[in-house]
N, C-alpha and C positions, 0 to 999 in steps of 0.2 A: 634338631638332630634327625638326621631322614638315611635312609640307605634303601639298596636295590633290596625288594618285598620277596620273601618263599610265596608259595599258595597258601595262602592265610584267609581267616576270616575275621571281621571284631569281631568281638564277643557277642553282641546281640545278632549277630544274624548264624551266629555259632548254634546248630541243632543242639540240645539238650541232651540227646541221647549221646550225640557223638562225644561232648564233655564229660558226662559219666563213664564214656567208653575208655577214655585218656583217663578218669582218675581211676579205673578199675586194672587198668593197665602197670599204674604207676603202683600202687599196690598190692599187684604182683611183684614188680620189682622190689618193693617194701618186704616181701613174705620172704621171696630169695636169699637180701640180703639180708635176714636176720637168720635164715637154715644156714647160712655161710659162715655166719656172727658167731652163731652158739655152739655150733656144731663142736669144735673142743672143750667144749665142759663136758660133753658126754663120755670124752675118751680122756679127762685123768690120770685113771688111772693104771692103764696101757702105756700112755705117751708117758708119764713120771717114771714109769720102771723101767722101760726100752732106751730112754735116752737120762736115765739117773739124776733125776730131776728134782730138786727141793720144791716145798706148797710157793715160797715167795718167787723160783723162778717161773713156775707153771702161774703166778698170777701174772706175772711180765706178760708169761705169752697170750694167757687170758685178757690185759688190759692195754698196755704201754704199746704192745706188738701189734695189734690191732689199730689203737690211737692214734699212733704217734702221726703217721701220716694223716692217717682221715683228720684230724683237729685243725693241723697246721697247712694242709693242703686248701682244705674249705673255699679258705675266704681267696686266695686267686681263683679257682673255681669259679666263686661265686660274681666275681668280675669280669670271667670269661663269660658267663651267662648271660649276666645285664648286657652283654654284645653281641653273643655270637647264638650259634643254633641250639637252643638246648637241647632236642633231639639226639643231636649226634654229641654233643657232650656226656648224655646220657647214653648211648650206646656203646662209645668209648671205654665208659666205666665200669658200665655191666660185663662187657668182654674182659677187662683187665682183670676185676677183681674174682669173677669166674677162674681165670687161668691161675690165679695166684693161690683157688684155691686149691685146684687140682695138684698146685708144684707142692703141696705140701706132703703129699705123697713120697716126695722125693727126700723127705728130710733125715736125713740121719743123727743130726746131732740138735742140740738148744738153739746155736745159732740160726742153722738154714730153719729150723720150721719159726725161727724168730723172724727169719727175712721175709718168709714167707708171709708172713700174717701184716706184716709190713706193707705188703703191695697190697691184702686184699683190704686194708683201710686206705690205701690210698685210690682204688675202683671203687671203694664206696663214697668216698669222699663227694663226687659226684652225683649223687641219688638228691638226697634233699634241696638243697638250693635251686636245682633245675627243676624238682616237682614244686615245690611252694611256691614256687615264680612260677610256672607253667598253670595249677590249677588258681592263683589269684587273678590271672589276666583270664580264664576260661569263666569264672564264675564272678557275677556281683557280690557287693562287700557284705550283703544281707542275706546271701544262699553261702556262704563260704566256709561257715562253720560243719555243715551238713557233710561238705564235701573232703576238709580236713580231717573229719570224725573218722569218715571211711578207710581213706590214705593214711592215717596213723593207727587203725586198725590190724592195719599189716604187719605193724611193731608183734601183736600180741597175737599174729594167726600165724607168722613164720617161726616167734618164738615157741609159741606149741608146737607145731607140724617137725620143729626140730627136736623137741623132747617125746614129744608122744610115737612121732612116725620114726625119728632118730635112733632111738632108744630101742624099739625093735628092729632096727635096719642094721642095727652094729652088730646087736645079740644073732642076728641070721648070718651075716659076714662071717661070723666065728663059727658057723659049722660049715662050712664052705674050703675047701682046700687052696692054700697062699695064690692067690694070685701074682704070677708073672711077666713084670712090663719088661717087654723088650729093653735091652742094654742097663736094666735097673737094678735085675734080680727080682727074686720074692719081696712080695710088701709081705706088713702086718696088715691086723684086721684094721686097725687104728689108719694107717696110710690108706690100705684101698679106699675105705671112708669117704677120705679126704679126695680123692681123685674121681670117686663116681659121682659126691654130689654137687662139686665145680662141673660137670658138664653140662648140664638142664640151664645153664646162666647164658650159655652161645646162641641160644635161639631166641631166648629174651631179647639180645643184645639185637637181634636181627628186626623185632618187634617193635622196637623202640624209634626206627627209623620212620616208620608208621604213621608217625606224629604230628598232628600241621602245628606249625608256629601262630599261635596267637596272638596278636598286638599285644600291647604293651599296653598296663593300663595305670590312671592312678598318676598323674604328675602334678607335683607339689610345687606351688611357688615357693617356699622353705627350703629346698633341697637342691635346687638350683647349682649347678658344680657337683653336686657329691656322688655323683654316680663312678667318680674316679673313686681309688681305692682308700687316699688320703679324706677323701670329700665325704668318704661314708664313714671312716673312722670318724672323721669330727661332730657328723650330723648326730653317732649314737651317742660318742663322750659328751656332745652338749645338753644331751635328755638321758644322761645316765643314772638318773633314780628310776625313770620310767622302764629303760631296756633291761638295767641291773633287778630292778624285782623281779622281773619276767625270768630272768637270767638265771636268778638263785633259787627260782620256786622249780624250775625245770633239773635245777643239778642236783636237787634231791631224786628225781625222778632216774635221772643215767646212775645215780650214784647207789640205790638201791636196787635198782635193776641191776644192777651188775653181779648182788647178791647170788642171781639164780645161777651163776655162774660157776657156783660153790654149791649149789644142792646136791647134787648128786654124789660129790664129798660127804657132804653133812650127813646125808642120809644114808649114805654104806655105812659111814664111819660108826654112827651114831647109833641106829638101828636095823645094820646088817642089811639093809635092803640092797638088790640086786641092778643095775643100772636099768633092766628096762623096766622094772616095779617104778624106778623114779623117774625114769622120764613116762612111762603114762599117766601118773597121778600130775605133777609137772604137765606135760603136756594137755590134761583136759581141766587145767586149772586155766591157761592159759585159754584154752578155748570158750569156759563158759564165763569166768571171771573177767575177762579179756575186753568180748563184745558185749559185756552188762555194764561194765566200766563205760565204754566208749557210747554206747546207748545214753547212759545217765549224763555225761557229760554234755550231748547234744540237748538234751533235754532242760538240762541246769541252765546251758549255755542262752539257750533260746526262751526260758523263760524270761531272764536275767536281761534279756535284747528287747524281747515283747513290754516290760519294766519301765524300759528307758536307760537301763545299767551302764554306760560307757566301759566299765570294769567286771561286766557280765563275764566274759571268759577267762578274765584271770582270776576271779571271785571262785569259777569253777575250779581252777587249778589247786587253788588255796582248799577250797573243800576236800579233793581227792587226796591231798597231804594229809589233813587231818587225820584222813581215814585211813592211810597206808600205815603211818608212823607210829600207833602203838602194837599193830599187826606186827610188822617188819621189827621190833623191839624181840616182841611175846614168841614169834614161832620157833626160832632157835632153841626157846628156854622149856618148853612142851614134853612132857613127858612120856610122850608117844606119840608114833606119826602119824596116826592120825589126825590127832589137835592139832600138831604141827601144820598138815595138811588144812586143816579146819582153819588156821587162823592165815595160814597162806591165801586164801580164797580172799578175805578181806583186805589184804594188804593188795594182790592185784586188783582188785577192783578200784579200791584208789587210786593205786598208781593208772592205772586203766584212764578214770578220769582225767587226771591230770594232763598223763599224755596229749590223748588229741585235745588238750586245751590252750597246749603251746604253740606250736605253730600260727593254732586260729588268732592268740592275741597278739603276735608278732605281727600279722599281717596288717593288724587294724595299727600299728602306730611306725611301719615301716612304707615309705611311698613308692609307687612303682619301680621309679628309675634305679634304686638302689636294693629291691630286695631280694633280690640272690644274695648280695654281696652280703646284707642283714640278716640274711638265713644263714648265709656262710659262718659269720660271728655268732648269731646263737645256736650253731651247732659246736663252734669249738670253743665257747665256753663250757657248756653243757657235758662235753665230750671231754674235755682236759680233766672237769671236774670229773665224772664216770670213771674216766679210763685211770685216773691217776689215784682217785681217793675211794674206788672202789675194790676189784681185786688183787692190787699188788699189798696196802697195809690189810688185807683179810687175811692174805698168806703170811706176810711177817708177823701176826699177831697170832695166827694158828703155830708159828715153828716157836712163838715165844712162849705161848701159853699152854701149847699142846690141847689145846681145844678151839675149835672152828666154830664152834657154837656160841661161847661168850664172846668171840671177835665178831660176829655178824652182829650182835647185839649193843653192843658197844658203839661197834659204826653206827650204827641205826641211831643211835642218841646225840651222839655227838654231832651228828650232820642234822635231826630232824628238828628237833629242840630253836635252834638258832634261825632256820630257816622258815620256820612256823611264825618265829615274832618278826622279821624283816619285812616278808614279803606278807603280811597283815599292814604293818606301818607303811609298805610302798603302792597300797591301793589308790591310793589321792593324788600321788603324782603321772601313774599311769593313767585315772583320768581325764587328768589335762591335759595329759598327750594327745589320748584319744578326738579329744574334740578340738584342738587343735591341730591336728592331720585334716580332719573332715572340713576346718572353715580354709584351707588352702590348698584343696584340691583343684586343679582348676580342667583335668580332661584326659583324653587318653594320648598316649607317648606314641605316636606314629611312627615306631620307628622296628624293625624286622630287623632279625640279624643276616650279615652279611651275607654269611656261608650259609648254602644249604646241606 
């Protein structure tokens, strides 16, 4: 498979510094699109009273409105990548889901700011698949861990910068007189929001063109065909104990994470706290809990490598479960927020781990020619599971219980419990994945995408 070459380098003659510069880049866009992500959990409870809104439809637009594209757009995505320029698929993305987030501004009713959130999962949709492809062909399969830690760091520096800096950037908006869009009228504080912090996403998007293509790397005699879209579905359904553990250890992680989506809820509701008191405790929970997580994971991970571990990095994953799951149980139930706060710190830190540990193990049993499209699938699992069994039954369980608090808690067991024994019992099939990737590798994929 050969096609006309961008200005490329392989990998080995690739500077080091330049590779770090692409994964620090890329996680920037990782930090963006989670201020974009979260940004309406800050504003609840603006946006519920302006557009008269129930907890289950504000979890829609919290989850489902968000999801529904980014899940199910993914995996064409991720087959557009294994072809074509990830670069400009990635700036494509960063431009749309920016605008989409700005149009939220415009919204007047459930539905438009539902369409709205709509598009900016489907500009997100784009982000992962074209970085996890992009930094696996940039770095060897023994530096990759180091470099994934960084790039899913960005999950937990965009989620703070959006509670901690968020939180005060709304609370400043409100002393500020309506702003005025030509032919729109007056926004709310809640809209101007939405429209100042989709702009800083346009120059990303211009950044992102920036990017040399790196070959292709990593090509499996095993895989042979399956870089069409059919070809990748069958290569994962045939090692679906190995993909499915990785699968379900990560849908605790979207699935709890989705939690924070509801703090700021939790914490008015609960203990009268003020939106920007919770998004800075929020926001530098994130911060310190966040890169100590992602620290330990590299750390666990590479011990775990140094070992001999073939199951080093999902052993990591498994660990950070542990540690999130009686957290994430206990914080709800806390009898003041500080505990709460207190037991928050331990539950991101797990989660923290976990995190960048997904990606890293997907790389190790997913082969070149197919893993966008493999990234693509383990984001819309991971994602279906998040977006669907995170905040929409938090909110149905808040209008039915009239408490937010035993519904976070409840979720917490119900999801943590089951995925704690699975993915313990699916360490032995992942790895013989592992070391059956590595004895049919046979070189790198000489092959560039068409378009520049």
């Amino acid at each position: 498979m050969t096609s006309a070459a961008l200005p490329a380098a392989p990998v080995a003659k690739i500077d080091m510094r330049y590779a770090w510069a692409v994964v620090g880049l890329l996680t920037l866009a990782q930090v963006v699109s989670y201020i974009d992500r979260f940004l309406p959990s800050l504003l609840i409870g603006p946006i519920k009273a302006d557009l008269h809104l129930s907890d289950f439809q504000i979890g829609l637009i919290l989850g489902p409105a968000f999801g529904f594209f980014y899940v199910f757009v993914g995996i064409p995505i991720g087959w557009l990548a294994d072809r074509w320029s990830r670069r400009t698929i990635l700036s494509v993305g960063v431009t749309f889901w920016s605008l989409m987030t700005a149009a939220g501004a415009l919204a007047r009713s459930f539905g438009a700011l539902f369409g709205a959130r709509l598009g900016v999962g489907l500009g997100e949709a784009c982000l992962s698949p074209c970085a996890v492809s992009l930094i696996s062909d940039y770095f060897p399969r023994a530096k990759r861990a180091r470099a994934f830690s960084v790039y899913m760091a960005g999950t937990f520096i965009g989620a703070g910068t959006a509670f901690l800096v968020g939180g005060l950037f709304v609370q400043y908006l409100g002393t500020l007189p309506p702003f005025v869009l030509p032919g729109g009228g007056a926004l709310k504080t809640w809209q101007t929001a939405f429209l100042v912090i989709g702009a800083p996403g346009l120059v990303l998007a211009l950044l992102m063109l920036l990017i040399r293509e790196p070959k292709r790397s990593e090509y499996s005699r095993g895989a042979v065909g399956a870089a069409s879209l059919l070809g990748a579905a069958g290569y994962i359904a045939k090692r679906w104990r190995a993909f499915g553990a990785l699968f379900l250890g990560s849908s605790f992680v979207t699935v709890t994470g989705a939690f924070s989506t509801w703090n700021v809820a939790l914490f008015q509701r609960t203990w009268d706290w003020s939106v920007r008191d919770v998004g800075v405790a929020i926001g530098l929970l994130y911060f310190t809990a966040g890169p100590l997580g992602t620290v330990l994971s590299l750390v666990l991970s590479n011990r775990g490598i140094a070992k001999g571990r073939k199951d080093a990095t999902l052993r990591t994953l498994l660990t950070g479960i542990a540690i999130a799951f009686p957290a994430y149980v206990l914080y709800p139930q806390m009898p003041s927020a500080p505990l709460s706060i207190f037991c928050l710190f331990f539950a991101f830190v797990g989660q923290a781990i976990a995190t960048a540990s997904g990606p890293a193990s997907l790389a190790l049993i997913a082969p070149g020619e197919l893993r966008s499209q493999a990234t693509a699938v383990y984001f819309l699992v991971i994602s279906v599971a998040g977006q669907l069994l995170g905040p929409p039954p938090l909110g149905w369980m808040s209008d039915v219980l009239g408490n937010i608090r035993h519904a976070i808690s409840i979720e917490a067991i119900v999801v943590g419990l089951p995925v704690l024994v699975l993915l313990s019992l699916g360490l032995r099939r992942y790895r013989d994945e592992v070391a059956a990737l590595e004895d049919c590798i046979v070189g790198t994929v000489d092959q560039a995408p068409a378009h520049g």
